[in-house]
FIKOLZA-1660 file (N, C-alpha, C; in steps of 0.1 Angstrom, whole numbers, plus 5000, padded with zeros to 4 digits):
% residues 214
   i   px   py   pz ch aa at
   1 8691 2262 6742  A  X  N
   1 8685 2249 6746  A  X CA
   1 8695 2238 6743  A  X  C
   2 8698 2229 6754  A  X  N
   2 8708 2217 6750  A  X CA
   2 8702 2208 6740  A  X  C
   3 8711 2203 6736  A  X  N
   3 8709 2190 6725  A  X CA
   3 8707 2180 6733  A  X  C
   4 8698 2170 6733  A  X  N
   4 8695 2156 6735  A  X CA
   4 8705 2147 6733  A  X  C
   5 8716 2144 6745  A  X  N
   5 8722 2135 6737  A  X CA
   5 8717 2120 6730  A  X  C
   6 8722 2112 6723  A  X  N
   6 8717 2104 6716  A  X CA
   6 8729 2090 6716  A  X  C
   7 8723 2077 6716  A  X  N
   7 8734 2069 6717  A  X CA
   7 8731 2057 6697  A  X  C
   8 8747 2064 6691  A  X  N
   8 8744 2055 6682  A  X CA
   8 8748 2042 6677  A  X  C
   9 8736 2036 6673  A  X  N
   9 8742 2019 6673  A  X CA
   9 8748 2020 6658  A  X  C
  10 8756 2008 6659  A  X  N
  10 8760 2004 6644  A  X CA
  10 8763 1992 6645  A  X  C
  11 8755 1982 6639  A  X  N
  11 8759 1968 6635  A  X CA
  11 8753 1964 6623  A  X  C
  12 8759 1954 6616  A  X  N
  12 8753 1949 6604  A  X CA
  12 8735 1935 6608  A  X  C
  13 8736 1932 6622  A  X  N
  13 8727 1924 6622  A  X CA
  13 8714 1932 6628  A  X  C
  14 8704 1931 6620  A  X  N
  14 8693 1941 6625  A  X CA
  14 8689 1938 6638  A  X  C
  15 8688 1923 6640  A  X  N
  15 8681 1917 6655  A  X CA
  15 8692 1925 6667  A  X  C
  16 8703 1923 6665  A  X  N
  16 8713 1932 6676  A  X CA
  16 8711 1946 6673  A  X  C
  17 8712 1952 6665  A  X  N
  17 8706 1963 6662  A  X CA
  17 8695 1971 6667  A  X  C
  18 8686 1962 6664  A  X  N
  18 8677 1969 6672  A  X CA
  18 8672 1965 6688  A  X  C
  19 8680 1956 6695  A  X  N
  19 8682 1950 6706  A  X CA
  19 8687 1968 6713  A  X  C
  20 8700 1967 6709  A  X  N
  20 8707 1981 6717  A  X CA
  20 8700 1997 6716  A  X  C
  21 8691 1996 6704  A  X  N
  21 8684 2007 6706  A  X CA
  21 8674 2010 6714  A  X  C
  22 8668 1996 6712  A  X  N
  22 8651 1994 6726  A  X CA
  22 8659 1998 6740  A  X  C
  23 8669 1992 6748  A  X  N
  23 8674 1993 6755  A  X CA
  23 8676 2008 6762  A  X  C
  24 8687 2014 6751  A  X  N
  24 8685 2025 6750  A  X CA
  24 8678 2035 6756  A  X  C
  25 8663 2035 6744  A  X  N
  25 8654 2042 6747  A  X CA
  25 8648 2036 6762  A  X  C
  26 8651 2024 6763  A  X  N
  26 8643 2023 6784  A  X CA
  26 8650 2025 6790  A  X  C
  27 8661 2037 6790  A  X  N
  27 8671 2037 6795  A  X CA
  27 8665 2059 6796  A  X  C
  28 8655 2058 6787  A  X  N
  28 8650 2073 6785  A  X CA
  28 8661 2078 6776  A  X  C
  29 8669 2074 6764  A  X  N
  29 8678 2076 6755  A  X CA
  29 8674 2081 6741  A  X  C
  30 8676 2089 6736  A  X  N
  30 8672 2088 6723  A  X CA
  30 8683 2078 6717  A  X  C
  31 8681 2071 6704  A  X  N
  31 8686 2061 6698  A  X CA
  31 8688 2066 6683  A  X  C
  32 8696 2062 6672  A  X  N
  32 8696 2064 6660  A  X CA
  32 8702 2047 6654  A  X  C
  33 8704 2040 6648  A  X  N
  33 8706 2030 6645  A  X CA
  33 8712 2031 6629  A  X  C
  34 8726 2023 6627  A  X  N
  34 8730 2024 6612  A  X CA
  34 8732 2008 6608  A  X  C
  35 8732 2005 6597  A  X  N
  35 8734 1988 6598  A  X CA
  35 8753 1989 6591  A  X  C
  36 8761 2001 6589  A  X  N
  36 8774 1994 6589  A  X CA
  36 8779 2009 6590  A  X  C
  37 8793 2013 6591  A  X  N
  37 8801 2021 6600  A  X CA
  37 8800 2034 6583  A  X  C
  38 8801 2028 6571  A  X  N
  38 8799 2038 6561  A  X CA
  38 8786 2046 6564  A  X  C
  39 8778 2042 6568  A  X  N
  39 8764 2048 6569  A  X CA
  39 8764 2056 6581  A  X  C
  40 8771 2053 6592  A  X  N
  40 8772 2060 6605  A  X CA
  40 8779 2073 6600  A  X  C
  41 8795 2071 6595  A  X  N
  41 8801 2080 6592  A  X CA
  41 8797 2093 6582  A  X  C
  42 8785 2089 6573  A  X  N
  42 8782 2098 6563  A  X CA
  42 8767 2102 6571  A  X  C
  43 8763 2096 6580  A  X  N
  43 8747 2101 6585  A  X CA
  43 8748 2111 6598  A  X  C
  44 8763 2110 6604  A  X  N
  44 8770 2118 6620  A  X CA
  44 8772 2132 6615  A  X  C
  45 8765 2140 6623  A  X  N
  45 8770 2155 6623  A  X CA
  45 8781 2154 6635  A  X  C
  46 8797 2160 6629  A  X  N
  46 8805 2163 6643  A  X CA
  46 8797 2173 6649  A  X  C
  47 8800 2168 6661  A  X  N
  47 8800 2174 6673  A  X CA
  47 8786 2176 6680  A  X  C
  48 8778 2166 6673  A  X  N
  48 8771 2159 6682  A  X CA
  48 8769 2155 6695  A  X  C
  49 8760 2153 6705  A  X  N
  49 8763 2148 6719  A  X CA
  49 8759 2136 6717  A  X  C
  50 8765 2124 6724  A  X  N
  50 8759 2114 6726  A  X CA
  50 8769 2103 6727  A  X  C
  51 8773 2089 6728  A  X  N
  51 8782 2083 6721  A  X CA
  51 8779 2067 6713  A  X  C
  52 8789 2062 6710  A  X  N
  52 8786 2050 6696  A  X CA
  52 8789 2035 6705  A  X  C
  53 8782 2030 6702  A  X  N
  53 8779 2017 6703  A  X CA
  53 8778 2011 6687  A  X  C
  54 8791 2002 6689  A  X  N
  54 8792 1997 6677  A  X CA
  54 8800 1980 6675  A  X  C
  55 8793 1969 6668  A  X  N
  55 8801 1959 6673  A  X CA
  55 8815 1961 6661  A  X  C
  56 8823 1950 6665  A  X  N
  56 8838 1947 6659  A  X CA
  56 8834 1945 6645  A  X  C
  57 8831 1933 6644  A  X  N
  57 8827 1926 6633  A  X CA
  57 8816 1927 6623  A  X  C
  58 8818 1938 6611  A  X  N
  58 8809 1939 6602  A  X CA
  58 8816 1937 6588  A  X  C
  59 8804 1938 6579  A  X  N
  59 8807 1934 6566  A  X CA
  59 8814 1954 6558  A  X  C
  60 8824 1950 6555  A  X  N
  60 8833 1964 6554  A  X CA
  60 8836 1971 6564  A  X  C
  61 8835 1984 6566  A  X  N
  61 8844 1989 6576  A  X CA
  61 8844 1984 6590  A  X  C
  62 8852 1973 6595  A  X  N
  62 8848 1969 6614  A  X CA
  62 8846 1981 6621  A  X  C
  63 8844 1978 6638  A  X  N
  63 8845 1987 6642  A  X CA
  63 8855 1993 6652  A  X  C
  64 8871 1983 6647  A  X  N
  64 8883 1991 6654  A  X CA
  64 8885 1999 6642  A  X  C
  65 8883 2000 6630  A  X  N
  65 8887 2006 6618  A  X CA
  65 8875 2022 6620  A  X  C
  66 8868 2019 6623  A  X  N
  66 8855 2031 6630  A  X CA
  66 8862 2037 6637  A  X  C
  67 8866 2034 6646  A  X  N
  67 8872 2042 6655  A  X CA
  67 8883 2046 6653  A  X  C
  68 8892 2042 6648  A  X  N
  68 8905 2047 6640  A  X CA
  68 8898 2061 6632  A  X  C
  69 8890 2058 6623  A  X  N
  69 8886 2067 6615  A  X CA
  69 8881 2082 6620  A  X  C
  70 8875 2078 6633  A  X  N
  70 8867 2088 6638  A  X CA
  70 8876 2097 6649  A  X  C
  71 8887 2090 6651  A  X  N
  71 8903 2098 6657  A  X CA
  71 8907 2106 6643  A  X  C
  72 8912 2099 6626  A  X  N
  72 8914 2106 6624  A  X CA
  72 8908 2118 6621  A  X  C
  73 8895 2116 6620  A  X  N
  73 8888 2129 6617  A  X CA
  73 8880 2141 6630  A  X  C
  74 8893 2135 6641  A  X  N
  74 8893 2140 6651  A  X CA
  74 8873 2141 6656  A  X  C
  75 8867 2136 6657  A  X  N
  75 8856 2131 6662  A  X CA
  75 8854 2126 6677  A  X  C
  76 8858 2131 6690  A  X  N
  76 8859 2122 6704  A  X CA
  76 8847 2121 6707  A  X  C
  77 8840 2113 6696  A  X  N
  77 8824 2109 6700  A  X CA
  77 8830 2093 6713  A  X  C
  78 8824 2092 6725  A  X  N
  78 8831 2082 6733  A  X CA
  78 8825 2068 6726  A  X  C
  79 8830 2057 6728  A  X  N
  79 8830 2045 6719  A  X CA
  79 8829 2030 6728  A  X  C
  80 8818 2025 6723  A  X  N
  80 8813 2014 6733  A  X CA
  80 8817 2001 6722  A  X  C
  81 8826 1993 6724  A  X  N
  81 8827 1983 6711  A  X CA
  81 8824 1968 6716  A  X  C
  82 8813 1961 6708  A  X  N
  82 8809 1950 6710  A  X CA
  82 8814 1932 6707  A  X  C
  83 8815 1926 6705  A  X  N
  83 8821 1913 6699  A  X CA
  83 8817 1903 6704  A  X  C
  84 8814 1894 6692  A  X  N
  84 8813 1881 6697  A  X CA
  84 8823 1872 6702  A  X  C
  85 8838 1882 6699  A  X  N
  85 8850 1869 6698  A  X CA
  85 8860 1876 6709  A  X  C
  86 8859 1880 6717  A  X  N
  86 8871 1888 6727  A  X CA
  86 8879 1885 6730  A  X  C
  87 8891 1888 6724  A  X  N
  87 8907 1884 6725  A  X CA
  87 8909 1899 6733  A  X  C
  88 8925 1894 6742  A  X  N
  88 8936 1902 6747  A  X CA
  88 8939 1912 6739  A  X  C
  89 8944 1908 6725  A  X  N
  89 8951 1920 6714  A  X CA
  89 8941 1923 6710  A  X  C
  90 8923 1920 6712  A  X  N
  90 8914 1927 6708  A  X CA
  90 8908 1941 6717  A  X  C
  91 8912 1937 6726  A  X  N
  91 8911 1946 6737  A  X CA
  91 8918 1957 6740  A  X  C
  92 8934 1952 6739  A  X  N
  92 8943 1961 6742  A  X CA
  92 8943 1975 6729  A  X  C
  93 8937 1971 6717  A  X  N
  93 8940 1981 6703  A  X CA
  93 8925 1989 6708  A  X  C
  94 8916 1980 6709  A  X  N
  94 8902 1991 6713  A  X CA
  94 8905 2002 6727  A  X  C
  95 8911 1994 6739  A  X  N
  95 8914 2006 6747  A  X CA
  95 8928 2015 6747  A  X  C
  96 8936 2010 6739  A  X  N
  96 8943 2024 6736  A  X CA
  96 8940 2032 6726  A  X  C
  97 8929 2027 6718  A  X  N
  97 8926 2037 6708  A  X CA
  97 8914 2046 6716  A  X  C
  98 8909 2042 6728  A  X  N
  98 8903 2057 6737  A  X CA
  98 8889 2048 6735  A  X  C
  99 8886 2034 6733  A  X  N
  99 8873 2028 6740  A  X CA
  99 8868 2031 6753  A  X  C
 100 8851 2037 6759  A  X  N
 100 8853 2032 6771  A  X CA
 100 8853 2019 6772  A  X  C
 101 8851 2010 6770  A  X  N
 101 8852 1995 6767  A  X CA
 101 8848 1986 6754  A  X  C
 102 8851 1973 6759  A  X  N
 102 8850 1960 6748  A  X CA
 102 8841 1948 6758  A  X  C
 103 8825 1948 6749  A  X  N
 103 8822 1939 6759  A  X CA
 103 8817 1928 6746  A  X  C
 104 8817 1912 6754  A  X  N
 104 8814 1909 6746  A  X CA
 104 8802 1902 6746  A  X  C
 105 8800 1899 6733  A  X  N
 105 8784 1890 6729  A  X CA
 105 8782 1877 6736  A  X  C
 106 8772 1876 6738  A  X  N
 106 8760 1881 6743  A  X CA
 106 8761 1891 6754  A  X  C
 107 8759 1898 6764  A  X  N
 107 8766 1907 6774  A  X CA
 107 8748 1912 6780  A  X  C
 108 8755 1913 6797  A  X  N
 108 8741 1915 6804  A  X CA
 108 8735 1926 6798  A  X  C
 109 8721 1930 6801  A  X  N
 109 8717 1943 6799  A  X CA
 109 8725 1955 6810  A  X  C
 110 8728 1951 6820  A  X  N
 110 8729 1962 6830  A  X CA
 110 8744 1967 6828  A  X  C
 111 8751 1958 6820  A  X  N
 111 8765 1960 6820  A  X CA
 111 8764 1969 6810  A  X  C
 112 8759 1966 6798  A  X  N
 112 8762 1975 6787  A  X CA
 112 8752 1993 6790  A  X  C
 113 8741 1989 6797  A  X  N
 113 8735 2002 6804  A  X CA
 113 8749 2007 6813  A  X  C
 114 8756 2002 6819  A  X  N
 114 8763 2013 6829  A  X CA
 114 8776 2015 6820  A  X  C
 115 8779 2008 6812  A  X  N
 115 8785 2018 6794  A  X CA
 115 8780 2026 6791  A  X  C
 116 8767 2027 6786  A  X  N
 116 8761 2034 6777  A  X CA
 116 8760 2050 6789  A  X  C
 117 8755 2045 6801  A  X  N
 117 8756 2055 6806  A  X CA
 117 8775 2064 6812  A  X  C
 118 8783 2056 6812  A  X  N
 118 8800 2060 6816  A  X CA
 118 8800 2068 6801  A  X  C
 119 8796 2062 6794  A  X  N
 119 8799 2069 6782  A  X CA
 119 8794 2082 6780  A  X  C
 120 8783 2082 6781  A  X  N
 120 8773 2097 6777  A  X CA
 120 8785 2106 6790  A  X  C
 121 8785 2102 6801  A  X  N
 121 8790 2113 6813  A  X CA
 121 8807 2115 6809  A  X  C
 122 8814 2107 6799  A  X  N
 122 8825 2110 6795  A  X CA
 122 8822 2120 6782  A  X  C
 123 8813 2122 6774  A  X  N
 123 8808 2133 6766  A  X CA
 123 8808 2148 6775  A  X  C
 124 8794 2143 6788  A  X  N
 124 8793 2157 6795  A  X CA
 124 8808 2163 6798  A  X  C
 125 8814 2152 6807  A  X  N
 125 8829 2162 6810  A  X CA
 125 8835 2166 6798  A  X  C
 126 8838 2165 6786  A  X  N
 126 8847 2163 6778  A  X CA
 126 8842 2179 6772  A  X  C
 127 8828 2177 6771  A  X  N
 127 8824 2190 6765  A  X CA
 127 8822 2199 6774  A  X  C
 128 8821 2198 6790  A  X  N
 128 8823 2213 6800  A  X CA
 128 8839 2212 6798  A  X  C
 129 8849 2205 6795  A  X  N
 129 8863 2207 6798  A  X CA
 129 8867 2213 6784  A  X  C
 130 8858 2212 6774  A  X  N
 130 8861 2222 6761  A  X CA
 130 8858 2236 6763  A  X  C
 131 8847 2239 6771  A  X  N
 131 8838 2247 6774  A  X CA
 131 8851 2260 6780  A  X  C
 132 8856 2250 6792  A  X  N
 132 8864 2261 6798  A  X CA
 132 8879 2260 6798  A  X  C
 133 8882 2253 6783  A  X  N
 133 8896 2258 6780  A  X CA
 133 8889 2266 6769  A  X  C
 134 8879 2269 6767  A  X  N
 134 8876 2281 6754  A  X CA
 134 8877 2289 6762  A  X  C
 135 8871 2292 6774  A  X  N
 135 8869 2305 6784  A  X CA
 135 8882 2309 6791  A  X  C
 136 8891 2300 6791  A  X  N
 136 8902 2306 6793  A  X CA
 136 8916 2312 6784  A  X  C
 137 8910 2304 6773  A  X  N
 137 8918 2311 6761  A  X CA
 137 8911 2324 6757  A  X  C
 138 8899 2325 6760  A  X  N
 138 8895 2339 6759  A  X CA
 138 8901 2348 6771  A  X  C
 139 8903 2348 6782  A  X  N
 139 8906 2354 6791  A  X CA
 139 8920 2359 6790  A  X  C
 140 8932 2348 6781  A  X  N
 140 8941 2350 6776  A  X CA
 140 8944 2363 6765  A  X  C
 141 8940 2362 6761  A  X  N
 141 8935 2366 6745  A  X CA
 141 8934 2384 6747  A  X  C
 142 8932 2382 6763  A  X  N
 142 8927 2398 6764  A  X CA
 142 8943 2410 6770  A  X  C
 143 8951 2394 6768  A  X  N
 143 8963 2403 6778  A  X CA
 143 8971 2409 6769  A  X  C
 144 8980 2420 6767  A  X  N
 144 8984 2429 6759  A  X CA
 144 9000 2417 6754  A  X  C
 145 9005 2423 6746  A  X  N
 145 9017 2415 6744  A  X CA
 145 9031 2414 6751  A  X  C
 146 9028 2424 6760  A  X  N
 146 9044 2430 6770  A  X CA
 146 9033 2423 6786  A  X  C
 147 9018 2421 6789  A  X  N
 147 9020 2413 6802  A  X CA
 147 9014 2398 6797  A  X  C
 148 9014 2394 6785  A  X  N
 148 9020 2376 6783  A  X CA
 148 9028 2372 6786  A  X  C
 149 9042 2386 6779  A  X  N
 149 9057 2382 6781  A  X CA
 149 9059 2381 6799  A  X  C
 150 9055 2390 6804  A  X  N
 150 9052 2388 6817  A  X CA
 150 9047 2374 6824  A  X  C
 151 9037 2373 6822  A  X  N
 151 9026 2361 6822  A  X CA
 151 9036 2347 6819  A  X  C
 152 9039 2344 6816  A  X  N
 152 9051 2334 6805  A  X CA
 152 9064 2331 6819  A  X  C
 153 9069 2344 6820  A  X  N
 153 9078 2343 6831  A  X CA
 153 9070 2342 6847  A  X  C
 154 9061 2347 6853  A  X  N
 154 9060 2342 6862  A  X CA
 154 9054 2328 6863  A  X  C
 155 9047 2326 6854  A  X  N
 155 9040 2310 6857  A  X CA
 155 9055 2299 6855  A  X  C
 156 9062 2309 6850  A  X  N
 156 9077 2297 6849  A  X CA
 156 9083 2299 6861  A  X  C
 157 9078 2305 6870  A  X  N
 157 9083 2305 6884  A  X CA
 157 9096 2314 6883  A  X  C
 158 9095 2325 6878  A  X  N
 158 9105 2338 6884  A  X CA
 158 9097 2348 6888  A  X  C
 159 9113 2352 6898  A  X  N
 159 9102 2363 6908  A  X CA
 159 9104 2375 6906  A  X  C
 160 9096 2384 6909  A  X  N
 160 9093 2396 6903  A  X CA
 160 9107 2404 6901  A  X  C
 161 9113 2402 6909  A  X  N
 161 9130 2411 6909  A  X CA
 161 9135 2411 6894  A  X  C
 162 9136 2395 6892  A  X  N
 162 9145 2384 6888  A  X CA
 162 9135 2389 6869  A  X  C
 163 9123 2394 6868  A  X  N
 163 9114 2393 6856  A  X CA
 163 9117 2413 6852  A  X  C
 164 9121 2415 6862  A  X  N
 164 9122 2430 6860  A  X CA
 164 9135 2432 6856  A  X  C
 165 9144 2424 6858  A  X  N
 165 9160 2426 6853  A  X CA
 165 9158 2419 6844  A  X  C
 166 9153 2413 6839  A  X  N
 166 9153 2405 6825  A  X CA
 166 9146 2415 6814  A  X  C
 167 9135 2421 6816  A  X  N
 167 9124 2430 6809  A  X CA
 167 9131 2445 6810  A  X  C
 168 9140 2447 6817  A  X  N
 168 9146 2460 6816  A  X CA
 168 9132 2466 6824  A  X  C
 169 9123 2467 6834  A  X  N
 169 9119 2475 6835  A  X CA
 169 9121 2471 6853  A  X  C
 170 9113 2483 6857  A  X  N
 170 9112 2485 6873  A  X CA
 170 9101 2475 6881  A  X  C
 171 9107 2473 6892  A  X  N
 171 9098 2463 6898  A  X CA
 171 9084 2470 6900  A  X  C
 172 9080 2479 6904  A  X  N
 172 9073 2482 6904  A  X CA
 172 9055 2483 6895  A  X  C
 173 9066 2485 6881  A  X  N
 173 9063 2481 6867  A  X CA
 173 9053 2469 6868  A  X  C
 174 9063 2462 6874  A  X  N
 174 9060 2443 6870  A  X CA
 174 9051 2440 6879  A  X  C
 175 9052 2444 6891  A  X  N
 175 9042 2443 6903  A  X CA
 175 9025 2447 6896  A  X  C
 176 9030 2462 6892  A  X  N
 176 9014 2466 6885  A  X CA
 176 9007 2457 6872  A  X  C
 177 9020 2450 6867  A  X  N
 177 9018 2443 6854  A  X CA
 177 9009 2427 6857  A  X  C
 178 9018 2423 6866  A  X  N
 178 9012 2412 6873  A  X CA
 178 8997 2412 6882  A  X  C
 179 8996 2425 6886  A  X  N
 179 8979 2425 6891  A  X CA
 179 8970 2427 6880  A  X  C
 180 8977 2434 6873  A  X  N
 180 8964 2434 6855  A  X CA
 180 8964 2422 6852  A  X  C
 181 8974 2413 6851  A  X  N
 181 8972 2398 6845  A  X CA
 181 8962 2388 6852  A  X  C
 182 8964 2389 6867  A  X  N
 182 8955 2383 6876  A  X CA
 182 8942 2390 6876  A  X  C
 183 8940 2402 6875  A  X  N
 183 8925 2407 6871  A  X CA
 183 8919 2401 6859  A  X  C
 184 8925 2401 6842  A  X  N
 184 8921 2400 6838  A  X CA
 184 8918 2383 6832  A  X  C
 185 8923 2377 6842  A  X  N
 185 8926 2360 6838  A  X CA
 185 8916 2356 6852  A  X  C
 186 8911 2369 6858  A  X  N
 186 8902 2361 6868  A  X CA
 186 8907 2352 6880  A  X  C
 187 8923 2352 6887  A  X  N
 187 8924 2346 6896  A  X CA
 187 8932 2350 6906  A  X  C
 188 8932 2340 6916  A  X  N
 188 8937 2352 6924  A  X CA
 188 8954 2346 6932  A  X  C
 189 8959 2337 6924  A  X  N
 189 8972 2335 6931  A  X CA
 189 8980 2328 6919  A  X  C
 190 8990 2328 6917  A  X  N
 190 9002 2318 6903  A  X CA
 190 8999 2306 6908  A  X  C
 191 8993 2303 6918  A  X  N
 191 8989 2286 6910  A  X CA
 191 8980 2283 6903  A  X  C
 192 8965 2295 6906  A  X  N
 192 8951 2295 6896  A  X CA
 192 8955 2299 6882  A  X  C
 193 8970 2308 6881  A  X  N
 193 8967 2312 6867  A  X CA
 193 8980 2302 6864  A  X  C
 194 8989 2297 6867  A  X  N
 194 8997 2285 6861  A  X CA
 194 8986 2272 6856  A  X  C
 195 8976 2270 6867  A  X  N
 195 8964 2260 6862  A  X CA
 195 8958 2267 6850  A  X  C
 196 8955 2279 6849  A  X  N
 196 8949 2281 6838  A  X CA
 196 8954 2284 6822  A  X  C
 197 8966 2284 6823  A  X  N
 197 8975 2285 6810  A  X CA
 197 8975 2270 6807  A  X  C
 198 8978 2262 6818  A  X  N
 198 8980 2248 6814  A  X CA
 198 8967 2242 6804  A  X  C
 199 8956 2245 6814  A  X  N
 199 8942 2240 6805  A  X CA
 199 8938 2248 6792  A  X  C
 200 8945 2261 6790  A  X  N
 200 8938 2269 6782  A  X CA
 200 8949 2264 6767  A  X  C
 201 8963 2263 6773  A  X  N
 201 8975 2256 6764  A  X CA
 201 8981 2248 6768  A  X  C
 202 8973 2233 6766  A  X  N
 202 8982 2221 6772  A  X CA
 202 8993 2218 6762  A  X  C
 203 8998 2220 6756  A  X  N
 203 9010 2222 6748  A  X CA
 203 9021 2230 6754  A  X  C
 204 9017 2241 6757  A  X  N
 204 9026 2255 6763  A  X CA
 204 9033 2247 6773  A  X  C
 205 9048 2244 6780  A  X  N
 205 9051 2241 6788  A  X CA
 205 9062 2251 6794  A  X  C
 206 9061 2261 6799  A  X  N
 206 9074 2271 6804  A  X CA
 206 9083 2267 6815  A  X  C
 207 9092 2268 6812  A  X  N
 207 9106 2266 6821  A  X CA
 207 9105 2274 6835  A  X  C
 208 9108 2259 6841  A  X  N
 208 9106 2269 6853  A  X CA
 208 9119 2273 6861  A  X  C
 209 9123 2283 6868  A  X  N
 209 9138 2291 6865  A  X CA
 209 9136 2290 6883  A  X  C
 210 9127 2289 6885  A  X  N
 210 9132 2294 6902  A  X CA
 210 9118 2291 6910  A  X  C
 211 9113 2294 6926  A  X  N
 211 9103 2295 6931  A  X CA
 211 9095 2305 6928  A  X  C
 212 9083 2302 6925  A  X  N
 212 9079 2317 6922  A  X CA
 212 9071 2324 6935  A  X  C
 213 9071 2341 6932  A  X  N
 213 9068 2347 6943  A  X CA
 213 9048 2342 6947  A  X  C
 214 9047 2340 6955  A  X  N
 214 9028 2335 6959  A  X CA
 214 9025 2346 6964  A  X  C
% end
């Protein structure tokens, strides 16, 4: 059964406080409400669905310091941040730290509902896009250690001749080696499984040596 996502406020003023949660809920949202960012941080189970609405300006931890915090503790809960005072260099530090936005005070209801809702739908993707680089790291996981080494060279774009004189073995070898890898990775051409190394290891970057065979 899914989790309900939930959208959580954090501000130190209760009347805003509990402004964004009523909203919320007429929004058919569940709500949780904290009055400052220590209370959020020690009351949040990671990996929660939902995302944070939180203003700038509170008494101890603000909420660009929030969100700093919740990067380092690697947390991509998505982050709605509020202010009464909206500067340029206030904006620019909330959206490169991965805000969907900075709106400020007072701010329509419909604006911050079509946040509240960009936000929750950048949760959904975020967590099917976890979903199936786990599913494809499993699909990896299942390949022997001699068709990786395989696997590795053709998504780097060498062609089967060219992977068989390198491997010391027969083309034929490689040909058979390369249909087990496409069987067991589920696809059906080197661009589905170059796409799928990439998402499964966006780090992994292999050299590419030549065109590869399609």
């Amino acid at each position: 059964m899914a989790i309900e996502p939930t959208v959580y406020v954090v501000d130190d003023q209760d009347e805003a406080r509990m402004s964004v949660c009523a909203l919320a809920r007429s929004m058919g949202l569940r709500a949780e409400s904290f009055s400052s960012a220590e209370e959020f941080l020690q009351g949040y189970s990671k990996g929660q669905p939902g995302c944070l609405v939180t203003d700038v300006w509170m008494h101890g931890m603000n909420g660009l310091d929030l969100q700093e915090r919740l990067r380092e503790r690697n947390i991509p809960i998505p982050v709605v941040l509020l202010t009464a005072f909206a500067e340029t260099p206030l904006a620019v530090q909330a959206m490169k730290h991965g805000a969907v936005t900075l709106l400020e005070k007072p701010c329509e209801k419909s604006q911050l509902c079509e946040s509240i809702r960009e936000a929750l739908d950048r949760d959904v993707q975020r967590r099917a896009d976890m979903e199936t680089r786990q599913e494809y790291r499993r699909r990896l996981a299942t390949l022997s250690s001699a068709e990786r080494e395989v696997l590795d060279l053709v998504v780097g774009g060498v062609p089967n001749r060219e992977i068989a004189k390198r491997l010391g073995k027969n083309l034929r070898a490689v040909e058979e080696c390369r249909g087990a890898i496409f069987a067991k990775t589920q696809v059906d051409s080197v661009i589905q499984l170059a796409r799928l190394v990439m998402i499964a290891e966006p780090n992994a970057c292999p050299d590419s040596h030549s065109k590869s065979e399609l």
